[in-house]
MOPAC internal coordinates of N, CA, C and O (Angstrom, degrees):
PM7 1SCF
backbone

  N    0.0000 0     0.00 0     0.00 0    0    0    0
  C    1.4544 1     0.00 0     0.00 0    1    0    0
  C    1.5280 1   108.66 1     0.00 0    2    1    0
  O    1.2310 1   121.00 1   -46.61 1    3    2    1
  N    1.1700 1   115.70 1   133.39 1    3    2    1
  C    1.7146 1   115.11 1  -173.98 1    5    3    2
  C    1.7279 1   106.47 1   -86.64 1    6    5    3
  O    1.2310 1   125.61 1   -55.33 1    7    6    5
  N    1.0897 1   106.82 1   124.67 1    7    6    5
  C    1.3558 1   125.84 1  -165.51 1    9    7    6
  C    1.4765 1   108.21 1   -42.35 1   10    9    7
  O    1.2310 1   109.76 1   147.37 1   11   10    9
  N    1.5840 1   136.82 1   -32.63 1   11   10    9
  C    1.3632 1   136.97 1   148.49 1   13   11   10
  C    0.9148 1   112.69 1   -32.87 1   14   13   11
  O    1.2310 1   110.28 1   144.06 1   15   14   13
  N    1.4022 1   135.86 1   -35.94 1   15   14   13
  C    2.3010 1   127.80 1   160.38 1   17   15   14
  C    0.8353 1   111.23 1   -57.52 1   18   17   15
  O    1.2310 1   127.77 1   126.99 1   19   18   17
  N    1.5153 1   102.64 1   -53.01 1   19   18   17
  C    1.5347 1    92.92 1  -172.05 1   21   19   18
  C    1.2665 1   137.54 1   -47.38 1   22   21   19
  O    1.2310 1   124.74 1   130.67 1   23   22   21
  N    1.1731 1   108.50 1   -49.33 1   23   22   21
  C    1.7227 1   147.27 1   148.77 1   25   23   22
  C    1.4324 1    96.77 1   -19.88 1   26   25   23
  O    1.2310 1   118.89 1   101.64 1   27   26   25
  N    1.4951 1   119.73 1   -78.36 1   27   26   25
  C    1.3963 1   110.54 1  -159.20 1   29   27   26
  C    1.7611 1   105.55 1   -90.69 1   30   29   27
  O    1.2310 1   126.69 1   166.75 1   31   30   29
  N    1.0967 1   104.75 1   -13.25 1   31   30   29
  C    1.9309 1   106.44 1   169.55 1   33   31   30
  C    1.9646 1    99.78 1   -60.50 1   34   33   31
  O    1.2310 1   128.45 1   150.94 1   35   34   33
  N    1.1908 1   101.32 1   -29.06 1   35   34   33
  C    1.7335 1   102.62 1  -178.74 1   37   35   34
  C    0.9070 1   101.94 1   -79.59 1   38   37   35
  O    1.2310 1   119.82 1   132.19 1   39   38   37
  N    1.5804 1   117.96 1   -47.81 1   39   38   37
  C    1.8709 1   114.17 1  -160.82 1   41   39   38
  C    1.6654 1    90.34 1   -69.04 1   42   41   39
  O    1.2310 1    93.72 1   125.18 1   43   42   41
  N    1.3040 1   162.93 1   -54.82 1   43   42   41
  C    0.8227 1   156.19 1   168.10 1   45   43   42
  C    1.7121 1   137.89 1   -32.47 1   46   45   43
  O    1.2310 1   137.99 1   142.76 1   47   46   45
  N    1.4199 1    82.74 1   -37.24 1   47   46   45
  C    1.7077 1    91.81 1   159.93 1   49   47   46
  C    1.5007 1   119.53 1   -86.62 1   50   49   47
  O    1.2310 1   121.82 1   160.61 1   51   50   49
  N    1.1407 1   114.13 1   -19.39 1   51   50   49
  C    1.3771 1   114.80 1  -176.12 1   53   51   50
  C    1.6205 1   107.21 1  -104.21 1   54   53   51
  O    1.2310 1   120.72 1   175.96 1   55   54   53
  N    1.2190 1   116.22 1    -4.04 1   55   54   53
  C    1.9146 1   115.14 1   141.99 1   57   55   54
  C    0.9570 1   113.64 1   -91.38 1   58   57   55
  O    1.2310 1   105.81 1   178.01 1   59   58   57
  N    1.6376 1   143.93 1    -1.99 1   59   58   57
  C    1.2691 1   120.58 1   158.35 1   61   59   58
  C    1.1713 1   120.55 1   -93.98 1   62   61   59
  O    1.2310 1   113.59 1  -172.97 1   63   62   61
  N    1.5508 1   129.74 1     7.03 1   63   62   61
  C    1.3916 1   136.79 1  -161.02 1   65   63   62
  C    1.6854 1    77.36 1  -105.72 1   66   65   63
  O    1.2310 1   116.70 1   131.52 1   67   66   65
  N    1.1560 1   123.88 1   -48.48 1   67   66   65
  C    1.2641 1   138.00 1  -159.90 1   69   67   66
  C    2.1340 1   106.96 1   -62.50 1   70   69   67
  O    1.2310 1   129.83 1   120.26 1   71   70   69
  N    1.4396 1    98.66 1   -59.74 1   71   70   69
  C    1.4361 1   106.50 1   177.54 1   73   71   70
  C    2.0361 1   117.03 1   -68.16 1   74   73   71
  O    1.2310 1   131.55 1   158.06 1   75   74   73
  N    1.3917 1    95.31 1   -21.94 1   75   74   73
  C    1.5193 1   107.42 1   173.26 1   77   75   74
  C    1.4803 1   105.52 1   -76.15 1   78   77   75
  O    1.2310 1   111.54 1   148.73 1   79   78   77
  N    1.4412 1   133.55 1   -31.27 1   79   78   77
  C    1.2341 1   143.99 1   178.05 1   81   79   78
  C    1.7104 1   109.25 1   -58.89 1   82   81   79
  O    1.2310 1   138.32 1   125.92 1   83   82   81
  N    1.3440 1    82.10 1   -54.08 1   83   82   81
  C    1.9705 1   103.64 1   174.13 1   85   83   82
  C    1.3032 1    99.24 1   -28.74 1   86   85   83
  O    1.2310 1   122.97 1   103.05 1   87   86   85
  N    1.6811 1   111.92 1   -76.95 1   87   86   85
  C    1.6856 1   119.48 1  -150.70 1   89   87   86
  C    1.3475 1    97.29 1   -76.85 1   90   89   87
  O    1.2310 1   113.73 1   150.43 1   91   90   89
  N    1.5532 1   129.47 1   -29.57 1   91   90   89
  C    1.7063 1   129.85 1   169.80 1   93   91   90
  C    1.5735 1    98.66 1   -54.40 1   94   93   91
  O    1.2310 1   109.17 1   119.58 1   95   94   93
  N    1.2537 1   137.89 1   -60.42 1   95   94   93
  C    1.5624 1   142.27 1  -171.06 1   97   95   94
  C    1.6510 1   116.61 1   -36.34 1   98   97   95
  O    1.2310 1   117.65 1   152.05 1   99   98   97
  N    0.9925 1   122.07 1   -27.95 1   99   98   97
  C    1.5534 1   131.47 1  -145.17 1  101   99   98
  C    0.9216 1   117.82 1    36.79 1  102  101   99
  O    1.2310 1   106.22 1  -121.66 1  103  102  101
  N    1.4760 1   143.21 1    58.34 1  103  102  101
  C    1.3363 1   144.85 1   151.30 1  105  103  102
  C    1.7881 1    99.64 1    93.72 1  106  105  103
  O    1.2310 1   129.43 1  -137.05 1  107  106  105
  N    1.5750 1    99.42 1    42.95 1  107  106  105
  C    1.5079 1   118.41 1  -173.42 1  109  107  106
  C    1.7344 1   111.31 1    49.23 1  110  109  107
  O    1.2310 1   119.89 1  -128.31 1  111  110  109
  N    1.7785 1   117.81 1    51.69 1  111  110  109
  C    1.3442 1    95.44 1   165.73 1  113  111  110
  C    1.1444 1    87.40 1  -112.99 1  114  113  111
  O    1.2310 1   108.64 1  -170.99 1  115  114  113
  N    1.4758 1   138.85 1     9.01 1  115  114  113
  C    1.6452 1   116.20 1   177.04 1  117  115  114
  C    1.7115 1   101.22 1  -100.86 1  118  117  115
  O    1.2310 1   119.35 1   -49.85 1  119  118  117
  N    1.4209 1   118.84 1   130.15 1  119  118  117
  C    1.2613 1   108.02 1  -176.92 1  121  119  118
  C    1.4428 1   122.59 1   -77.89 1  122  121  119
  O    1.2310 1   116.57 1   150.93 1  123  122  121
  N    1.2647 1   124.13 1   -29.07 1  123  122  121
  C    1.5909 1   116.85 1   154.59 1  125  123  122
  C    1.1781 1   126.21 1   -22.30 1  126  125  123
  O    1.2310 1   119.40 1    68.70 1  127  126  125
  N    1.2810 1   118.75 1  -111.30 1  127  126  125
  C    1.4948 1   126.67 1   155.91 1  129  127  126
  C    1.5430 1   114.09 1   -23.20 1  130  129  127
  O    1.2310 1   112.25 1   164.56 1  131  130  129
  N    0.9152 1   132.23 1   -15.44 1  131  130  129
  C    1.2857 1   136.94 1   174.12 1  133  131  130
  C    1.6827 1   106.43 1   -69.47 1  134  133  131
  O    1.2310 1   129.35 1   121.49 1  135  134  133
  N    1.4239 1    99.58 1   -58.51 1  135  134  133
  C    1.9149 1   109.13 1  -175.82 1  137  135  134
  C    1.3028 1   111.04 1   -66.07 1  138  137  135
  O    1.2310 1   126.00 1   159.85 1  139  138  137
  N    1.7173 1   106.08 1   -20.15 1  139  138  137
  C    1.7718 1    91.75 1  -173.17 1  141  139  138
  C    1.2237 1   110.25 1  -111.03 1  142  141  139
  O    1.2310 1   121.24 1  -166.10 1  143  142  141
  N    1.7373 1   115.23 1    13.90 1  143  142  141
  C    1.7179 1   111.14 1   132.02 1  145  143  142
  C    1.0526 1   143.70 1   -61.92 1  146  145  143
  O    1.2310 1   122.38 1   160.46 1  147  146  145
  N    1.1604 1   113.06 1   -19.54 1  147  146  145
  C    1.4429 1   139.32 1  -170.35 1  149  147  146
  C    2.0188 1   111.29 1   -81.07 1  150  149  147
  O    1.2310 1   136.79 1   118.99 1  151  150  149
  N    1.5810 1    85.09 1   -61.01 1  151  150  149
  C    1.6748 1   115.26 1  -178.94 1  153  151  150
  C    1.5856 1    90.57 1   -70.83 1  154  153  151
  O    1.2310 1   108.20 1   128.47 1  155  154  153
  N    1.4578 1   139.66 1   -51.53 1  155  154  153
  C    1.4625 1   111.29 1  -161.20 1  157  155  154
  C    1.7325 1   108.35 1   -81.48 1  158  157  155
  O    1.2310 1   122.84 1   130.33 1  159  158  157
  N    1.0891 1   112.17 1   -49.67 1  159  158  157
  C    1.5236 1   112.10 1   151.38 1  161  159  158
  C    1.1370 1   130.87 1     0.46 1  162  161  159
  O    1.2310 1   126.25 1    97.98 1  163  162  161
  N    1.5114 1   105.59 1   -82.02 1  163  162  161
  C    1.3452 1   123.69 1   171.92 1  165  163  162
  C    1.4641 1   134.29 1   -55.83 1  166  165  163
  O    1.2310 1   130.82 1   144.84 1  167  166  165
  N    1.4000 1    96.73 1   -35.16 1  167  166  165
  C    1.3423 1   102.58 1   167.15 1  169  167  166
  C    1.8450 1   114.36 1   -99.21 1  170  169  167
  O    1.2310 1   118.19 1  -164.02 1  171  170  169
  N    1.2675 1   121.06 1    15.98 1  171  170  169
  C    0.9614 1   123.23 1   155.21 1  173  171  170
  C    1.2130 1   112.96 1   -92.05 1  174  173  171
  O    1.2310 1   110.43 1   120.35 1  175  174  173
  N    1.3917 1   135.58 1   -59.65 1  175  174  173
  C    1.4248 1   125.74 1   164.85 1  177  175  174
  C    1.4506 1   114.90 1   -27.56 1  178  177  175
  O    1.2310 1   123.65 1   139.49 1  179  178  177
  N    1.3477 1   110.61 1   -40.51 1  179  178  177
  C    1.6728 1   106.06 1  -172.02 1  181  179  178
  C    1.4232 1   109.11 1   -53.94 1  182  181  179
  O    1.2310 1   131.39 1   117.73 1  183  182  181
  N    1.5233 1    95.62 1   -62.27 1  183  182  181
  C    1.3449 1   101.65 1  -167.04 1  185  183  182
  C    1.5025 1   124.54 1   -59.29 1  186  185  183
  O    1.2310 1   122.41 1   157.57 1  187  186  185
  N    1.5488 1   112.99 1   -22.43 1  187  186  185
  C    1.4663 1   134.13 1   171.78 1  189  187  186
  C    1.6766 1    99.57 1   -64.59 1  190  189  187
  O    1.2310 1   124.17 1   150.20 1  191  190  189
  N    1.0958 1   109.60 1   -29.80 1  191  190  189
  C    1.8136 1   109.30 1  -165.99 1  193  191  190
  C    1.8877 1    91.66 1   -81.84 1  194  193  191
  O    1.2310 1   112.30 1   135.05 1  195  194  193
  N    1.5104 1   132.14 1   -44.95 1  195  194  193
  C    1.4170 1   142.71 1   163.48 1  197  195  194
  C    1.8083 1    96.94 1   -38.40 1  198  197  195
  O    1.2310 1   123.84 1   100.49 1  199  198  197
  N    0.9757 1   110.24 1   -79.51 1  199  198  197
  C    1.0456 1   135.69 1  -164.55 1  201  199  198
  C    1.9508 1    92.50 1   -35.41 1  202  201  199
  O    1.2310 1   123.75 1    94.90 1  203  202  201
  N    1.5523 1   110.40 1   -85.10 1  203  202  201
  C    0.9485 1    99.49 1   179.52 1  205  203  202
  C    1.8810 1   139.08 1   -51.71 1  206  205  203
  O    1.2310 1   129.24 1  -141.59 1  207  206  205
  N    0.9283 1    99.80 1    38.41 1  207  206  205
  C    1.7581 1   111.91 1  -170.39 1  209  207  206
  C    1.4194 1    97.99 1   -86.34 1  210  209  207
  O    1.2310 1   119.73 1   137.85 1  211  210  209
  N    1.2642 1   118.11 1   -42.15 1  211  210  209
  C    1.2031 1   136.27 1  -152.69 1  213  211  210
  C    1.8484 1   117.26 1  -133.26 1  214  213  211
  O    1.2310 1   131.40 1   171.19 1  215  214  213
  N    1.2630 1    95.60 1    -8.81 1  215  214  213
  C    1.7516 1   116.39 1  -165.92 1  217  215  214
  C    1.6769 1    99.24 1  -106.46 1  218  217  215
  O    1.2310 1   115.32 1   -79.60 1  219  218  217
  N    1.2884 1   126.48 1   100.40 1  219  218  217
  C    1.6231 1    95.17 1   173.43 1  221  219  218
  C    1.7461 1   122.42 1   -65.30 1  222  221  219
  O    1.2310 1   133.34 1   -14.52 1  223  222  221
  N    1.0621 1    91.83 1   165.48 1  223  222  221
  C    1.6192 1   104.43 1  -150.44 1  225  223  222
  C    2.6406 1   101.89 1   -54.18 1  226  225  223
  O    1.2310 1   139.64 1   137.67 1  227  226  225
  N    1.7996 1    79.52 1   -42.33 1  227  226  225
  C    1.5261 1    84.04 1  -179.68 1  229  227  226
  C    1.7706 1   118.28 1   -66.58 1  230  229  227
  O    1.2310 1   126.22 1   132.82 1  231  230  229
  N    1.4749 1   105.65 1   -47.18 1  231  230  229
  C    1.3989 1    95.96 1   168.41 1  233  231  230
  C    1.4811 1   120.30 1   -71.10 1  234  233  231
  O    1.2310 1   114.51 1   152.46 1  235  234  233
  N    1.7780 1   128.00 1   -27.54 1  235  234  233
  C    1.6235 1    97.12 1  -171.81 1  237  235  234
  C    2.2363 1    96.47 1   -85.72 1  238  237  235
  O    1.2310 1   120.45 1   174.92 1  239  238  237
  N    1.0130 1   116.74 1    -5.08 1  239  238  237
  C    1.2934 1   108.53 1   169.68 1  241  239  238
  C    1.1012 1   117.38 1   -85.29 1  242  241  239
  O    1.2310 1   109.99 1  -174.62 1  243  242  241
  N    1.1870 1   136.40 1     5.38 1  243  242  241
  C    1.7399 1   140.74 1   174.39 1  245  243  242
  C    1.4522 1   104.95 1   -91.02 1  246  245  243
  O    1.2310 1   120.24 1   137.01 1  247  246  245
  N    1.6562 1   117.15 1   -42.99 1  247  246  245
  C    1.0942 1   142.59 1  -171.66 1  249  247  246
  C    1.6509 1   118.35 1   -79.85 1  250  249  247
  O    1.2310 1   120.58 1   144.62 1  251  250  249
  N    1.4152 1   116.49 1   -35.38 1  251  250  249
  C    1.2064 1   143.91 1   152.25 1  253  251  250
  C    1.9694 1   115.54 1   -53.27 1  254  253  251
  O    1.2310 1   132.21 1   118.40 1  255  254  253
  N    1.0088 1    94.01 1   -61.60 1  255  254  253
  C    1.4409 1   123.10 1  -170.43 1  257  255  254
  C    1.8036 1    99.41 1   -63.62 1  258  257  255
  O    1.2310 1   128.90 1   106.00 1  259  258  257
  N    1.0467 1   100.47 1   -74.00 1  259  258  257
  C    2.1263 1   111.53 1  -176.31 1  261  259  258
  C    1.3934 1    91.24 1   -66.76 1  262  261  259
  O    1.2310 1   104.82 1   129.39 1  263  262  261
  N    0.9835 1   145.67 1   -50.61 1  263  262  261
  C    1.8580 1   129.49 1  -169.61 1  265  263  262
  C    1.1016 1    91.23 1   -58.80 1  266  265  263
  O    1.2310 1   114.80 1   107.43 1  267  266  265
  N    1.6977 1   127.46 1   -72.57 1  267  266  265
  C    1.4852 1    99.23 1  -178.59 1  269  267  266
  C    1.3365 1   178.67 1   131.40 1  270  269  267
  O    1.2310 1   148.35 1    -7.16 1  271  270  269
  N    1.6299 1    62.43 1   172.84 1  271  270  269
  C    1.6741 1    94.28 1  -170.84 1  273  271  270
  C    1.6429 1   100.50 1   -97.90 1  274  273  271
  O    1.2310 1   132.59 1   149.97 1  275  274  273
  N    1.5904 1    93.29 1   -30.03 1  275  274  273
  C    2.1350 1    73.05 1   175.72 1  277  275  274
  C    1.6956 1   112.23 1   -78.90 1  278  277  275
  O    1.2310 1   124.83 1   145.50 1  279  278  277
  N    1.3191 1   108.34 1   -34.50 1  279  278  277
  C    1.6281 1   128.28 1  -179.25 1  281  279  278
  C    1.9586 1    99.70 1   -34.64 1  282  281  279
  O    1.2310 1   133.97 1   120.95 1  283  282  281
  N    1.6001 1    90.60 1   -59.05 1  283  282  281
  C    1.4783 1    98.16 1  -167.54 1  285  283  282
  C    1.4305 1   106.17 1   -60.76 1  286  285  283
  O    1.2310 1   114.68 1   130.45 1  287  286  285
  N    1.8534 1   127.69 1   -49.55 1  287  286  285
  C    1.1142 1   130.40 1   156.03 1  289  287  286
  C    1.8964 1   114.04 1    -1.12 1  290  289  287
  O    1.2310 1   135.12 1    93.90 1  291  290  289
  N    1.9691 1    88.36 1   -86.10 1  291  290  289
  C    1.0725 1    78.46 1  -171.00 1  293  291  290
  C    1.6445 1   144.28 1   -60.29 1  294  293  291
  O    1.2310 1   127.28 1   167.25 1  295  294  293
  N    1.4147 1   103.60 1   -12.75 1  295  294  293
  C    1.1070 1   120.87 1  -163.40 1  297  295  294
  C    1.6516 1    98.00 1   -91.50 1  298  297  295
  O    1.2310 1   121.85 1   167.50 1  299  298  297
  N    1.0992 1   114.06 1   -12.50 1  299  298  297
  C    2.0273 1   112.20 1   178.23 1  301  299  298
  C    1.3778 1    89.11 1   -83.11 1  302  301  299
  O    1.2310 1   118.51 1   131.44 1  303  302  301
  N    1.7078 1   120.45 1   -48.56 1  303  302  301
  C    1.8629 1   101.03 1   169.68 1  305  303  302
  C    1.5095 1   143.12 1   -55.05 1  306  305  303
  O    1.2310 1   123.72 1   160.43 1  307  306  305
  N    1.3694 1   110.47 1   -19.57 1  307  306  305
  C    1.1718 1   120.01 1  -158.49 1  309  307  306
  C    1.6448 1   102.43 1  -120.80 1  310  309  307
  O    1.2310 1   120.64 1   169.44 1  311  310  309
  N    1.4978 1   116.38 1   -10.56 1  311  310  309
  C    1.5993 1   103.99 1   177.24 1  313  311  310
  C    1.7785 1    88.58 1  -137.73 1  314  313  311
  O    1.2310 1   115.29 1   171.05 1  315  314  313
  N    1.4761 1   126.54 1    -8.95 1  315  314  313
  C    1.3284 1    95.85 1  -176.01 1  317  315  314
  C    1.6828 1    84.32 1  -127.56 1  318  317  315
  O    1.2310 1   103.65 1  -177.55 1  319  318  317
  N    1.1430 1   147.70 1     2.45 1  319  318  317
  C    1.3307 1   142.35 1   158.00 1  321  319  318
  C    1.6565 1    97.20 1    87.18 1  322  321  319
  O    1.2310 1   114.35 1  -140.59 1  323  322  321
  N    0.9002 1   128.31 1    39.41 1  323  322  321
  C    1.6123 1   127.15 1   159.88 1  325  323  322
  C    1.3697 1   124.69 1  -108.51 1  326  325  323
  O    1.2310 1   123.53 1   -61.72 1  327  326  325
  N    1.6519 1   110.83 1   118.28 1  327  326  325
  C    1.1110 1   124.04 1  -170.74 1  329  327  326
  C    1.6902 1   119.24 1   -82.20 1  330  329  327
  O    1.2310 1   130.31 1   -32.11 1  331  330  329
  N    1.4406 1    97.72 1   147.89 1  331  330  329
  C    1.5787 1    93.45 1   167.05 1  333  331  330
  C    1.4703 1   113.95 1  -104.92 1  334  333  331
  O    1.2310 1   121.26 1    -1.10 1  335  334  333
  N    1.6537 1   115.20 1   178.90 1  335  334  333
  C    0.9857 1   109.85 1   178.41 1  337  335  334
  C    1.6933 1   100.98 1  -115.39 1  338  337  335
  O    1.2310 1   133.38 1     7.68 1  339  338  337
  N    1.9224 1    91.74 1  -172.32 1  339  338  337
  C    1.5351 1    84.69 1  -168.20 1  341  339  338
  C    2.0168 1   119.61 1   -88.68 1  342  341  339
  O    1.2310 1   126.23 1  -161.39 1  343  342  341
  N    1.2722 1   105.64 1    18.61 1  343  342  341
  C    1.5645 1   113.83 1   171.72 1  345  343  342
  C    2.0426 1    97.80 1  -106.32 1  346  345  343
  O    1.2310 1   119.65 1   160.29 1  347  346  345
  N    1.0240 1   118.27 1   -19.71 1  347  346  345
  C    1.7048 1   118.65 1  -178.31 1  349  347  346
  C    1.5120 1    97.80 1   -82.62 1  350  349  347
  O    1.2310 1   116.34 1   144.37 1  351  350  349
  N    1.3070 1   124.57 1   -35.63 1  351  350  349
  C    1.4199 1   138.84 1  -174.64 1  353  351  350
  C    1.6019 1   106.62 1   -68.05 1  354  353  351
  O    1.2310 1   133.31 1   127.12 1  355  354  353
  N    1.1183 1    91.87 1   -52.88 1  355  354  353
  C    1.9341 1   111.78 1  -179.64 1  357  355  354
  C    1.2694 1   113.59 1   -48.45 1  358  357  355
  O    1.2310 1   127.29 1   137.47 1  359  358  357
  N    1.8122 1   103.59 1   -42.53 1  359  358  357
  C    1.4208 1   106.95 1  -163.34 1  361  359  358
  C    1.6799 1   105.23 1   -84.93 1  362  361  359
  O    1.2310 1   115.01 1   144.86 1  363  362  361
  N    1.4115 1   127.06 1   -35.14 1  363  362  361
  C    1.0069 1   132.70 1   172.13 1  365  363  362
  C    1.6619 1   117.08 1   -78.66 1  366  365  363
  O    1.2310 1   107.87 1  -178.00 1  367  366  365
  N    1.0788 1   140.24 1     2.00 1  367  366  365
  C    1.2410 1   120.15 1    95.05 1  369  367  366
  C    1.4284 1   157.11 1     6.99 1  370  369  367
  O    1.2310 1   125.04 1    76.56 1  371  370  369
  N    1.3602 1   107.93 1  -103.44 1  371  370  369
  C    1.2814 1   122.29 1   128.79 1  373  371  370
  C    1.2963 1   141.45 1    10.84 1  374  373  371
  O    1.2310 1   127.81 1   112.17 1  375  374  373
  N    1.7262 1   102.57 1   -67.83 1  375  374  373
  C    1.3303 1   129.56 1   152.49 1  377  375  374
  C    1.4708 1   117.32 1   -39.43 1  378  377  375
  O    1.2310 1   125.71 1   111.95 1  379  378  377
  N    1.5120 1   106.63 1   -68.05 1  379  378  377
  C    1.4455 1   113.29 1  -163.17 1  381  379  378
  C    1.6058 1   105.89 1   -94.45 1  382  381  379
  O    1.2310 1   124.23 1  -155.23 1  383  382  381
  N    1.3186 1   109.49 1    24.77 1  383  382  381
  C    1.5824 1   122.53 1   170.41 1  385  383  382
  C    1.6954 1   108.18 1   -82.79 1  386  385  383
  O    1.2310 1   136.08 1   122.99 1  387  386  385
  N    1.6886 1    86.48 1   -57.01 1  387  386  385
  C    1.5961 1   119.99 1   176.14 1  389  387  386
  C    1.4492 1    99.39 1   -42.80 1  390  389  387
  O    1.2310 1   121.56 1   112.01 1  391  390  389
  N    1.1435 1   114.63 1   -67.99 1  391  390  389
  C    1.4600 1   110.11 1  -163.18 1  393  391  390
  C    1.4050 1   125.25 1   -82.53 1  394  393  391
  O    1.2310 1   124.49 1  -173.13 1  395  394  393
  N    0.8963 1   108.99 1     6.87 1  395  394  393
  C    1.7713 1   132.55 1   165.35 1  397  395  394
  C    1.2975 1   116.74 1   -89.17 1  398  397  395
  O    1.2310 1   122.47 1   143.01 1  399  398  397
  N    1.6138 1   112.88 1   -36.99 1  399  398  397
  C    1.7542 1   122.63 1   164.45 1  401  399  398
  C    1.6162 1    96.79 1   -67.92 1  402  401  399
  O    1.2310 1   116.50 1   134.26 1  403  402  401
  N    1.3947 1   124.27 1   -45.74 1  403  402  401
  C    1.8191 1   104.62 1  -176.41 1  405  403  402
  C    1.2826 1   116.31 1   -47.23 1  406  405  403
  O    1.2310 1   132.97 1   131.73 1  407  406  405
  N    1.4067 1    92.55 1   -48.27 1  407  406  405
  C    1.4902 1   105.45 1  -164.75 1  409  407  406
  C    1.9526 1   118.28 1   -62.06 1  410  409  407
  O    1.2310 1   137.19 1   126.05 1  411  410  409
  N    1.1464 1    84.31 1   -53.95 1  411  410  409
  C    1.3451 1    92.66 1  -158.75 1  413  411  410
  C    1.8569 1   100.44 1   -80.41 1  414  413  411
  O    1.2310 1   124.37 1   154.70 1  415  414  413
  N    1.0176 1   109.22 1   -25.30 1  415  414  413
  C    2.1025 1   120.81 1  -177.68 1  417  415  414
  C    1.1371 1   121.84 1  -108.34 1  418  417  415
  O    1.2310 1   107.84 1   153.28 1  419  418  417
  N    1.7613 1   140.31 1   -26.72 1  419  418  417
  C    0.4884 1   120.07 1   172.33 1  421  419  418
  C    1.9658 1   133.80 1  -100.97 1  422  421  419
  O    1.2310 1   134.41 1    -0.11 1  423  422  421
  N    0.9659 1    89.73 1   179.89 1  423  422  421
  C    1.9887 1    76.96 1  -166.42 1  425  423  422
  C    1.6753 1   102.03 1  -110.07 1  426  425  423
  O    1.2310 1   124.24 1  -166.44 1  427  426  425
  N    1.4278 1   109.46 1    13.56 1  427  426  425
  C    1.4288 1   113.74 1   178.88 1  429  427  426
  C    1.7604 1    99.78 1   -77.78 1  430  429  427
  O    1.2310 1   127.19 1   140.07 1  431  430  429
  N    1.4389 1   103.76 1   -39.93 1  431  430  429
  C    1.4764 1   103.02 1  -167.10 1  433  431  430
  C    1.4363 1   103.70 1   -83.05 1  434  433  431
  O    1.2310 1   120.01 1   -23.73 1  435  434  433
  N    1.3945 1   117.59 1   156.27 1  435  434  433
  C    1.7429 1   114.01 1   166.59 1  437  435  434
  C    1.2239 1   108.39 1   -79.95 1  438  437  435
  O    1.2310 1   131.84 1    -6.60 1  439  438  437
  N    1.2116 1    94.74 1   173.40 1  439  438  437
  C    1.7361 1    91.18 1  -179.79 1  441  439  438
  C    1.3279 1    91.67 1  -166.96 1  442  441  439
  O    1.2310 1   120.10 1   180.00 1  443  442  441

């Protein structure tokens, strides 16, 4: 795997640790979860900024962007109990259809 995934396979985990912090925060009055919006964020941008050295900016932000958004998905089901329906389901899908055509077809991305 060329170390630019890696890069953004991190920056991706560390915005979803980051956006899960969000809905843990209550609208930032708990200060915990509060700091590790800040900290996963930040160090997701970083790693998105690594990432893009070698990533053009539209594919690792599509890729960035749709992981996620399903990641977070799952994680509002499984730690905050919010359901989707079956057109939100469809679309994320969709999503990770998209990003399987970058990956796997196009010659913008490395591989």
């Amino acid at each position: 795997m060329p170390k630019a995934y890696l890069f953004l396979i991190l920056a991706i985990l560390a915005e979803t640790i980051g956006t899960t912090a969000l809905q843990a925060s209550q609208q930032f009055t708990r200060l915990g979860p509060s700091i590790l919006v800040v900290i996963g964020y930040g160090i997701s941008f970083y790693l998105l900024a690594l990432a893009l050295k070698a990533i053009p900016v539209g594919v690792a932000y599509a890729i960035w962007s749709g992981l996620g958004i399903v990641f977070i998905a799952i994680i509002g089901l499984l730690v905050f109990g919010q359901r989707l329906d079956a057109a939100a389901l469809g679309g994320m899908g969709l999503i990770l259809a998209g990003i399987l055509v970058i990956h796997l077809f196009s010659n913008t991305a490395p591989h």
